[in-house]
LODRENLO-668535 format. One record per atom (N, C-alpha, C): x, y, z; residue in one letter. Coordinates in pm, whole numbers, padded with zeros to 5 digits, always signed. Each point is the difference from the previous one (the first is absolute). Example, Ala and Ser with C-alpha at 12.3 -4.5 7.8 and 13.67 -1.06 7.14 Angstrom:
<pts>
+01319-00569+00780A -00089+00119+00000A +00090+00120+00000A -00035+00105-00072S +00082+00119+00006S -00077+00109+00073S 
</pts>
This chain:
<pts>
+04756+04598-01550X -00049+00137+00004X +00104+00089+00069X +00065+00097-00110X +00042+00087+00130X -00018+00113+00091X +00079-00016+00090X -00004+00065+00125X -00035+00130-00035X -00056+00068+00086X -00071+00203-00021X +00087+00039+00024X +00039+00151-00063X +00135+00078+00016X -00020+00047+00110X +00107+00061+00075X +00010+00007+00093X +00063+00150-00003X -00079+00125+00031X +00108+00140-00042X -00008+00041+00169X +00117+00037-00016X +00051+00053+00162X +00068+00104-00071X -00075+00118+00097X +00073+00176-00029X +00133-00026+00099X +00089+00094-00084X +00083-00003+00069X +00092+00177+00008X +00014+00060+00111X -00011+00178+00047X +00097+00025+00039X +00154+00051-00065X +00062+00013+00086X +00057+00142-00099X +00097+00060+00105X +00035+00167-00053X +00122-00038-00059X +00009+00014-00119X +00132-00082-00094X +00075+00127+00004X -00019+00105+00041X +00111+00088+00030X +00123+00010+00058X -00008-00115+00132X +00031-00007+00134X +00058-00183-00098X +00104+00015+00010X +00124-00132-00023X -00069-00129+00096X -00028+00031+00130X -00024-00088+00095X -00146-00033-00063X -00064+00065-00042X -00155-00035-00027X +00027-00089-00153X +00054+00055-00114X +00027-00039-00107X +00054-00169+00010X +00120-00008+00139X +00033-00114+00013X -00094-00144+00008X -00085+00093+00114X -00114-00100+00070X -00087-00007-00113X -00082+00074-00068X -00069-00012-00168X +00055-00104-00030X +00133+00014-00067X +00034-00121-00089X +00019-00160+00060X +00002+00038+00113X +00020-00122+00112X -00137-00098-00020X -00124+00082+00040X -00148-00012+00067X -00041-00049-00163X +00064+00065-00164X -00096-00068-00061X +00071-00155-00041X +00165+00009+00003X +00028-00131-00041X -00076-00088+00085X -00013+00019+00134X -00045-00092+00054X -00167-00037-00031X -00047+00103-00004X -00162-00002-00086X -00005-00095-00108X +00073+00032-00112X +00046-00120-00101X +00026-00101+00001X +00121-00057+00110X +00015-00123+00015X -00117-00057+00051X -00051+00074+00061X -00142-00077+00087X -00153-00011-00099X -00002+00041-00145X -00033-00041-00107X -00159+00150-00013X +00025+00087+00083X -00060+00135+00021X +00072+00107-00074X -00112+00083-00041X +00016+00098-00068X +00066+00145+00047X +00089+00047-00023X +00022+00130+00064X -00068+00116-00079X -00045+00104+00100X -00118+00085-00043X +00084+00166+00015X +00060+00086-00095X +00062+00084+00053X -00084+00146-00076X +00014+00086+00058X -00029+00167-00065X +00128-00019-00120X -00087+00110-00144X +00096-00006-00097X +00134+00040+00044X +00042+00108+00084X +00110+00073+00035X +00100-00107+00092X -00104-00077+00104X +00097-00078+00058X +00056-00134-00017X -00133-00061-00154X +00091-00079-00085X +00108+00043-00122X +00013+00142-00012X +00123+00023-00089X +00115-00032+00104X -00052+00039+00080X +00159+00049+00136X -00015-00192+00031X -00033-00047+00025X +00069-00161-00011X +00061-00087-00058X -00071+00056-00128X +00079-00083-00115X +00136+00060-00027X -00012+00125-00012X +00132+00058-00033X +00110-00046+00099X -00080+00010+00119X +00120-00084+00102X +00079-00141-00003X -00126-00082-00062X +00014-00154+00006X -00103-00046-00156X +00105+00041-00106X -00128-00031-00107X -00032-00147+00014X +00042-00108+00039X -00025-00131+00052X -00184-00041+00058X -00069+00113+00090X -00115+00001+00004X -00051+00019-00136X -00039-00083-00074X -00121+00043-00111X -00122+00000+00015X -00040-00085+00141X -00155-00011-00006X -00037+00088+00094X -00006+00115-00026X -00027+00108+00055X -00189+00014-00075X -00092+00053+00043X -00104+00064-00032X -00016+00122+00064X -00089+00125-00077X -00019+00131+00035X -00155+00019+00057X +00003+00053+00148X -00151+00044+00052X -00026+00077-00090X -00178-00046-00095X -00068+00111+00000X +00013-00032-00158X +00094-00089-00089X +00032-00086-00136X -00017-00082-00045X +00030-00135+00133X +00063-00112-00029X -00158-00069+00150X +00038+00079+00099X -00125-00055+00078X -00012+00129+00054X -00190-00025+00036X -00046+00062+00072X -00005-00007+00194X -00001+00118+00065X -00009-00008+00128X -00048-00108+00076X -00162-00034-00083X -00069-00106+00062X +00043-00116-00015X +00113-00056-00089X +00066-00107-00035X +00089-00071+00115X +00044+00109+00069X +00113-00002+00078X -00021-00115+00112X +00107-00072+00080X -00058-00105+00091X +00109+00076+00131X +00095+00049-00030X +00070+00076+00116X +00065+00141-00038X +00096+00050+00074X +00022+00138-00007X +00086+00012+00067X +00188-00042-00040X +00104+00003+00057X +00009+00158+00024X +00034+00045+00121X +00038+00171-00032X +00176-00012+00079X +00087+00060-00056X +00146+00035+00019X +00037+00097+00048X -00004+00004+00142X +00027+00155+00005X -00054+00053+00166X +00003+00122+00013X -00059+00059+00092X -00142-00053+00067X -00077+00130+00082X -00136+00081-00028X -00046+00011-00122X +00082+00134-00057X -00022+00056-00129X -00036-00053-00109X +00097-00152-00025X -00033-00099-00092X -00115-00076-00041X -00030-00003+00155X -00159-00090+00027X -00118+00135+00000X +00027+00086+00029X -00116+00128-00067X +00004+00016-00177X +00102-00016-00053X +00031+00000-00118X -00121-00140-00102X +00057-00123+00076X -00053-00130-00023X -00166+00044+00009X +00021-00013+00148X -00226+00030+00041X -00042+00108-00129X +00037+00052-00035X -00068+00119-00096X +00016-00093-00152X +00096-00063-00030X +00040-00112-00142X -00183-00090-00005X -00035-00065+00150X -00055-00127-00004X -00102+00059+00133X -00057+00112-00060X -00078+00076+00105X -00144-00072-00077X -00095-00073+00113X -00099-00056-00025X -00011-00181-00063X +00139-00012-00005X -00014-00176-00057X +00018-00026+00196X -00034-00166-00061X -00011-00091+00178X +00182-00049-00050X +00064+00000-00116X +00140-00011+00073X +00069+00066+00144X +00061-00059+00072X +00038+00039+00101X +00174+00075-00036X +00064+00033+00135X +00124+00093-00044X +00107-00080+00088X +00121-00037+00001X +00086-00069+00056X +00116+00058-00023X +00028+00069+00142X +00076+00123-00012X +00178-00012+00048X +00056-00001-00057X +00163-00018+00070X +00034+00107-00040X +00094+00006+00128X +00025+00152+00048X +00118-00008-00051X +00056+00129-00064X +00102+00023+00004X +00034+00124+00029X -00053+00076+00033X +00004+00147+00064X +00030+00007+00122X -00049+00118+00112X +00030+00022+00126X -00108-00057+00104X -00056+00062+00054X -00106-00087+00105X -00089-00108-00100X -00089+00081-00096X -00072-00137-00066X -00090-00041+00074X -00110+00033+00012X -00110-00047+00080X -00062-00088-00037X -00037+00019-00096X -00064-00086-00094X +00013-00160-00108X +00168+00026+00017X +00071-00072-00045X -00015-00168+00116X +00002-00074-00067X -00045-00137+00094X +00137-00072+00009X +00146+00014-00069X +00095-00071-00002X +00113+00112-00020X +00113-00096+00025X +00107+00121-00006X +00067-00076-00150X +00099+00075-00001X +00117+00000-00129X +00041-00183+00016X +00073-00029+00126X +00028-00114+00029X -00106-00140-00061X -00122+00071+00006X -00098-00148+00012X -00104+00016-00150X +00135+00074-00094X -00115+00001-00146X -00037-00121-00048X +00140-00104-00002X -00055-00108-00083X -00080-00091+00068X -00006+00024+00080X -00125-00118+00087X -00123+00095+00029X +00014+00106-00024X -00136+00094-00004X -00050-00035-00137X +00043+00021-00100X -00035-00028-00123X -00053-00157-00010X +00061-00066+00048X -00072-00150-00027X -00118-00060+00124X -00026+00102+00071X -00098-00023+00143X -00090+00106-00103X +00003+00060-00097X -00118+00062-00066X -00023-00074-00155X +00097-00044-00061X -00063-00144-00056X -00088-00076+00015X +00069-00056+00140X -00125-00124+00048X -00103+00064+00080X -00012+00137+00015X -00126+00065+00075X -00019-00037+00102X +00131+00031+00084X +00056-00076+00114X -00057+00105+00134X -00122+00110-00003X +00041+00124+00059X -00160+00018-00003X -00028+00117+00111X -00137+00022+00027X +00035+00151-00076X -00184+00009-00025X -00016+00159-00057X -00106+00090+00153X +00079+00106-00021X -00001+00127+00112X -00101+00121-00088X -00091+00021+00022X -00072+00100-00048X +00034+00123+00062X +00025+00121-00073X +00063+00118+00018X -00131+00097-00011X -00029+00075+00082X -00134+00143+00008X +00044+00091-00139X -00018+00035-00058X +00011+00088-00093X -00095+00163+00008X +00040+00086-00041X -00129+00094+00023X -00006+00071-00148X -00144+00034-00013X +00018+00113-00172X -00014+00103+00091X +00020+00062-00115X +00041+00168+00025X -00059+00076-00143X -00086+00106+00033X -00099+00053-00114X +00066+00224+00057X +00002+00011-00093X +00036+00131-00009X -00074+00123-00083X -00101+00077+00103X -00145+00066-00065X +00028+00128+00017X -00064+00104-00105X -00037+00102+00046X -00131+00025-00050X -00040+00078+00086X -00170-00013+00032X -00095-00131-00031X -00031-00055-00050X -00062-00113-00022X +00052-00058-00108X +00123+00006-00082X +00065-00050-00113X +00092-00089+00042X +00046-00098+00004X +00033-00132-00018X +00186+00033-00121X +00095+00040+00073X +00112+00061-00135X +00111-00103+00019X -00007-00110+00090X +00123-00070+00017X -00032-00117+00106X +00060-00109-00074X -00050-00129+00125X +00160-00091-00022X +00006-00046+00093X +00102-00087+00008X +00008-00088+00109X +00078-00041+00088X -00027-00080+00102X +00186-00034+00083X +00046-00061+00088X +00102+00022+00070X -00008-00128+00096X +00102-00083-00001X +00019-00113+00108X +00071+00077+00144X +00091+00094-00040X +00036+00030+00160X -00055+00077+00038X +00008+00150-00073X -00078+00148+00040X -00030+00086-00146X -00118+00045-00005X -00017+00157-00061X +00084+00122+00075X +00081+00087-00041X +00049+00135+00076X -00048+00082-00072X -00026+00149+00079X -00072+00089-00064X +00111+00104+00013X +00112+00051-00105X +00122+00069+00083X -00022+00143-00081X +00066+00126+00075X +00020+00102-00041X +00082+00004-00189X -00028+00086-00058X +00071+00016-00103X +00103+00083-00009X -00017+00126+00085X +00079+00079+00013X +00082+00004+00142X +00133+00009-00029X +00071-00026+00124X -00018+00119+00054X -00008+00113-00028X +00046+00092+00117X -00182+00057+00082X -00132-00119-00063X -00083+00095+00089X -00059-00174+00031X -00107+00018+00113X -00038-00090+00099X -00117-00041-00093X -00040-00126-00010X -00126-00016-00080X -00127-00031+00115X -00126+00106-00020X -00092-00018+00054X -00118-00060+00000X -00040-00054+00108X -00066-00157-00076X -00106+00048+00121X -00133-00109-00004X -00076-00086+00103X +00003-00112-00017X -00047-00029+00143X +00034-00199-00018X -00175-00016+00044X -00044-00108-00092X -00117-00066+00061X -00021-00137+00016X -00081-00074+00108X +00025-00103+00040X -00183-00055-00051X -00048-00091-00073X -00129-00040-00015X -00109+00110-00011X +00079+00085-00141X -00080+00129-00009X -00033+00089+00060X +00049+00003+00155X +00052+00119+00059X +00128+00035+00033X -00024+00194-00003X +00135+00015+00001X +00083+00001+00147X +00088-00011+00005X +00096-00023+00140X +00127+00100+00025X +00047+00034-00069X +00106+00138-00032X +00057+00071-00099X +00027+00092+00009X +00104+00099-00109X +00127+00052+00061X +00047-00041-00098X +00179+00052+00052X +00060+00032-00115X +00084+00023+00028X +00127+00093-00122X +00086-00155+00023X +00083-00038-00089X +00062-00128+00019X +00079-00031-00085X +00124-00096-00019X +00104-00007-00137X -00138-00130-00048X -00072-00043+00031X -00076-00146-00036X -00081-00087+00088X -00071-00063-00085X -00076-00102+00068X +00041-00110-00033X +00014-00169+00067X -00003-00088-00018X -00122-00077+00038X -00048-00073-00119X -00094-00131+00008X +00012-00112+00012X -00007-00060+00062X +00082-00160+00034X -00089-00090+00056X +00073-00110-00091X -00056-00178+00008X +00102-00015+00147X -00087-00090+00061X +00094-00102+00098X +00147-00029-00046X -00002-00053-00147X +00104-00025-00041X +00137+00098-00001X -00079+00119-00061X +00061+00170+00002X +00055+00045+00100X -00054-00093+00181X +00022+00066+00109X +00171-00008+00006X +00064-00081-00038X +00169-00002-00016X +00044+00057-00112X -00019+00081-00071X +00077+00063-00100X -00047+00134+00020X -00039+00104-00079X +00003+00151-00014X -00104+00036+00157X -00105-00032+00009X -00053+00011+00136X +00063-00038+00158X +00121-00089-00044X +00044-00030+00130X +00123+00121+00033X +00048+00055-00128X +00101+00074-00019X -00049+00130+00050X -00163+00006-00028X -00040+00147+00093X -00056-00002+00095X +00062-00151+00109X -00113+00039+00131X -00071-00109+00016X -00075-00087-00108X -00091-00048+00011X +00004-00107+00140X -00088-00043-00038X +00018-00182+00101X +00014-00070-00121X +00047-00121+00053X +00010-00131-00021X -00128-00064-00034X -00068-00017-00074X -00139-00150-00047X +00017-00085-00004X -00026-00119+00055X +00043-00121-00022X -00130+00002-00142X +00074-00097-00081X -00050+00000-00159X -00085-00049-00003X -00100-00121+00118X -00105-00028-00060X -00122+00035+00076X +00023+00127+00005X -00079+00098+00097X -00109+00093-00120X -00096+00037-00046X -00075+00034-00060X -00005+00137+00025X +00136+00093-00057X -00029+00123+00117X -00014+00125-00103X +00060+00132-00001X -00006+00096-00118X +00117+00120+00102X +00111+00016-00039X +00125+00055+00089X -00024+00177-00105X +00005+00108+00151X +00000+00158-00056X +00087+00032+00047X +00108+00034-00028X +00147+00078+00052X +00037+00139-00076X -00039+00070+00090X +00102+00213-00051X +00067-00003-00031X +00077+00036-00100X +00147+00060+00025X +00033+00121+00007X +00075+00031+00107X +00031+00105+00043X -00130+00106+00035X -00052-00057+00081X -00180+00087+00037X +00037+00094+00050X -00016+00193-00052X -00017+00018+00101X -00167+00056+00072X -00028-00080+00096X -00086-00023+00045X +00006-00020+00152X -00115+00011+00078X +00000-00054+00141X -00060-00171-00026X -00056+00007-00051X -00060-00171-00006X +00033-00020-00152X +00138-00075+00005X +00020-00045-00149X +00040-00175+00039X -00044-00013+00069X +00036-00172+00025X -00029-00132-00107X +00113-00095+00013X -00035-00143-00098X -00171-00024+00051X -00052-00043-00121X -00150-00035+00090X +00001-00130-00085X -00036-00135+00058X -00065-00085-00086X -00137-00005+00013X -00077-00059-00103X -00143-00034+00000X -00011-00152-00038X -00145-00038+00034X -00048-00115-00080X +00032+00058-00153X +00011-00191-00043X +00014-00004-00142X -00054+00051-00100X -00167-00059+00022X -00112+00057-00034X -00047+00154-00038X +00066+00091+00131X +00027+00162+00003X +00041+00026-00193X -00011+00126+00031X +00070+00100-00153X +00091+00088+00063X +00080+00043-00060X +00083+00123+00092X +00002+00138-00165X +00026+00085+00056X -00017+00071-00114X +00073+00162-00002X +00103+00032-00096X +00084+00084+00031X -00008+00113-00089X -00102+00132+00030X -00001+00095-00088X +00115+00108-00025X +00032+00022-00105X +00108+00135-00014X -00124+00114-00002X +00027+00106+00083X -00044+00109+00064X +00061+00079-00161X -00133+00086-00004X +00081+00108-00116X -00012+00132+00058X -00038+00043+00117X +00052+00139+00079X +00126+00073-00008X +00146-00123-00056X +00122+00046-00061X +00025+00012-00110X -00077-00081-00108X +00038-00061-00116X +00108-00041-00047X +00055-00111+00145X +00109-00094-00034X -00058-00094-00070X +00050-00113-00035X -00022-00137-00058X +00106-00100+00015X -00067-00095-00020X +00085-00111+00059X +00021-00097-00075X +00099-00177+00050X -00019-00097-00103X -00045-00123+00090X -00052-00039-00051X -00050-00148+00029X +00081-00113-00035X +00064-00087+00085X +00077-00120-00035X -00065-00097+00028X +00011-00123-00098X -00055-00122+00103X +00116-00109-00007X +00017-00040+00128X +00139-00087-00017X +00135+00046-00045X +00039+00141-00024X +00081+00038-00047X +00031-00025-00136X -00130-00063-00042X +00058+00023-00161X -00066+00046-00118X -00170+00011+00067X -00066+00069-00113X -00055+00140+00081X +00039+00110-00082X -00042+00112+00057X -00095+00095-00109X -00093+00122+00089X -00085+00045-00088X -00014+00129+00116X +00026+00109-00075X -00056+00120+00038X -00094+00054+00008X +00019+00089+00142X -00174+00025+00091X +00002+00156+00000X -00061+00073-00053X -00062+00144-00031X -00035+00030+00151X -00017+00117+00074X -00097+00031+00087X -00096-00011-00054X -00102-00109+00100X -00146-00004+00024X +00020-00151-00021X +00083-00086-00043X +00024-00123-00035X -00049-00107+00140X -00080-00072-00039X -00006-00103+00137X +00023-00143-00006X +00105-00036+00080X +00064-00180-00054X -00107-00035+00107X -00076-00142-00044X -00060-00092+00066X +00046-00136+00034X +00029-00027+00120X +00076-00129+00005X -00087-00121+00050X -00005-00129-00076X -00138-00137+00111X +00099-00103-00024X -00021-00069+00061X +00044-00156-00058X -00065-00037-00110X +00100-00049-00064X -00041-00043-00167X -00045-00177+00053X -00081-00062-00067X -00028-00155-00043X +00115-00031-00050X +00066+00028-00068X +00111-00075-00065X +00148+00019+00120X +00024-00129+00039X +00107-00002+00090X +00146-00044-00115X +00128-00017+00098X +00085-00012-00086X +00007-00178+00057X +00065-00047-00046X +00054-00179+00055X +00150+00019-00008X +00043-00060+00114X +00110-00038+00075X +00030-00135-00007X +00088-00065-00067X +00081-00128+00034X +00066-00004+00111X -00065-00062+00039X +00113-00015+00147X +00036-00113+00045X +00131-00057+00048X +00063-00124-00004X +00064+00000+00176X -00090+00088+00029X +00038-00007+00199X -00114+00037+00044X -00065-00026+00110X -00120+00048+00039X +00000+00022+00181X +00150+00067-00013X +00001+00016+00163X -00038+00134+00044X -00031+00071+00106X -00103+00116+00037X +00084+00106-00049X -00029+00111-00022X +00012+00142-00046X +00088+00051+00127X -00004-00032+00103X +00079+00011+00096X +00146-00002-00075X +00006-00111+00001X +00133-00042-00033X +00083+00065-00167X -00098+00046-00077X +00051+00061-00075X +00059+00132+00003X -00109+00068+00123X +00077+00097+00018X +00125+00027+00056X -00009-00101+00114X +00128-00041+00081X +00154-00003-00096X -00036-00082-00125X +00098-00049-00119X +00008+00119-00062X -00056+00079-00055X -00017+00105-00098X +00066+00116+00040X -00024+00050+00142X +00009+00098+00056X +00157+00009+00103X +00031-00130+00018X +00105-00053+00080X -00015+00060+00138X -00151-00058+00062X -00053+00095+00101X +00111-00098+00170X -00004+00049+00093X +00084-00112+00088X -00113-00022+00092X +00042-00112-00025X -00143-00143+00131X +00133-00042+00128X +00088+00049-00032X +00090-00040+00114X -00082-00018+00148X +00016-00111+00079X -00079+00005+00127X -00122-00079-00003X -00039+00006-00154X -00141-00084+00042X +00036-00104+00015X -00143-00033+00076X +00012-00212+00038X -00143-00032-00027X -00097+00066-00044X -00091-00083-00053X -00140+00002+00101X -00097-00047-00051X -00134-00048+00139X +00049-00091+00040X +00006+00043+00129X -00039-00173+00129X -00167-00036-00001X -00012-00123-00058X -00127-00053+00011X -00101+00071-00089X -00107+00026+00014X -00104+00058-00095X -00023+00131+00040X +00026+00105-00135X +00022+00165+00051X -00187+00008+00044X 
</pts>
């Protein structure tokens, strides 16, 4: 009898030479190991053309479906793995992320440790990390005009550069302030190191159940980061007293425009993202690595803190 196919996605930005390299790298080795490589139509033209030698290429969404999938190589950044989570948004495949970008948070391996990353997700050598996710619903008056959802943050940003976009912020259906502002940020734990950390925010450690609100540019007397329980809603109206309007991003890559009177609703979504992960040492230490923060001096607990 034989063996069940075996399709492993595989995500990398074939734009970028270094990513294209690692692609063609990650599927020979997929192949030899008697697994299927799983690519987007665009980023199996850009492989083959590189290395027509891959033939057993298959196309997400043709050849197999999402739910087929048993892993989810991503190549690349952040960006890559927001790219990926949105490909295989809702299957229990997990994401196994090598970095080849700049900090890379998300990323579980570096450039150095692909080919033994790739075969430690073969043999399913690696624990899965559940990621908070939140939806995001976008109303005016009781109409329902836009839903989508975001692993790091929803932002609620001005459209027009030269005037301030005016908002209220509400926290569990009440309201909490109005300010004139370039934006709002909504943020996952996860989110707390990327666009929210860039305006202020704090730090979340990721498996904290939390919901991150960061201003940008408030001006306000009380425009502070606020977190809430998970559970909470946070909720960001565009004020039409100016009749500015605004856009809505989620993750930086799907966006949708907000009219005055527009109100984004943000909760934690049920559907989390999955994380391959092939280290399971504290969040501490990633930041320490990530951030190239200096521990110079420490020595550690004496005895039990």
């Amino acid at each position: 009898m034989a063996a069940p196919a075996r399709y492993i996605l595989v995500v990398a930005h074939t734009g970028r030479a270094d990513s294209l390299t690692a692609g063609i790298q990650v599927c020979a080795q997929l192949i030899e190991a008697g697994a299927t490589p799983v690519l987007s139509a665009d980023e199996r033209r850009d492989l083959l053309a590189a290395d027509p030698s891959l033939g057993q290429l298959a196309v997400l969404g043709q050849d197999v479906q999402p739910d087929e999938l048993e892993l989810v190589v991503v190549l690349g950044g952040d960006g890559t793995i927001l790219r990926a989570a949105e490909l295989v948004r809702g299957c229990t495949a997990p994401l196994l992320g090598i970095n080849l970008g700049h900090v890379g948070f998300l990323a579980e391996s570096e450039r150095d440790d692909l080919a033994k990353a790739v075969e430690r997700g073969l043999s399913g050598d690696y624990e899965v990390e559940e990621r908070m996710t939140i939806s995001v619903r976008v109303k005016i008056a009781n109409e329902v005009i836009y839903e989508s959802w975001a692993l790091n943050e929803a932002t609620v940003e001005k459209s027009s550069r030269e005037r301030m976009l005016e908002v209220v912020i509400e926290v569990d259906g009440r309201p909490l302030s109005s300010f004139g502002c370039d934006g709002v940020v909504l943020s996952t734990p996860t989110g707390s190191t990327a666009y929210a950390f860039s305006a202020g925010g704090p730090v979340v450690w990721p498996g904290l159940a939390a919901l991150l609100l960061v201003p940008l540019s408030a001006h306000a007397l009380f425009a502070r980061p606020l977190v809430v329980d998970g559970n909470s809603s946070l909720a960001v109206e565009v004020l039409d007293r100016t009749g500015d309007t605004g856009v809505l991003w989620c993750d930086g890559r799907r966006a949708h425009d907000l009219p005055s009177g527009a109100r984004v609703i943000v909760r934690r979504s049920p559907v989390p993202v999955r994380l391959a992960r092939l280290h399971t040492g504290p969040f501490t230490d990633r930041l320490v690595r990530k951030f190239n923060l200096p521990v110079t001096g420490w020595r550690g607990p004496v005895g039990r803190d």
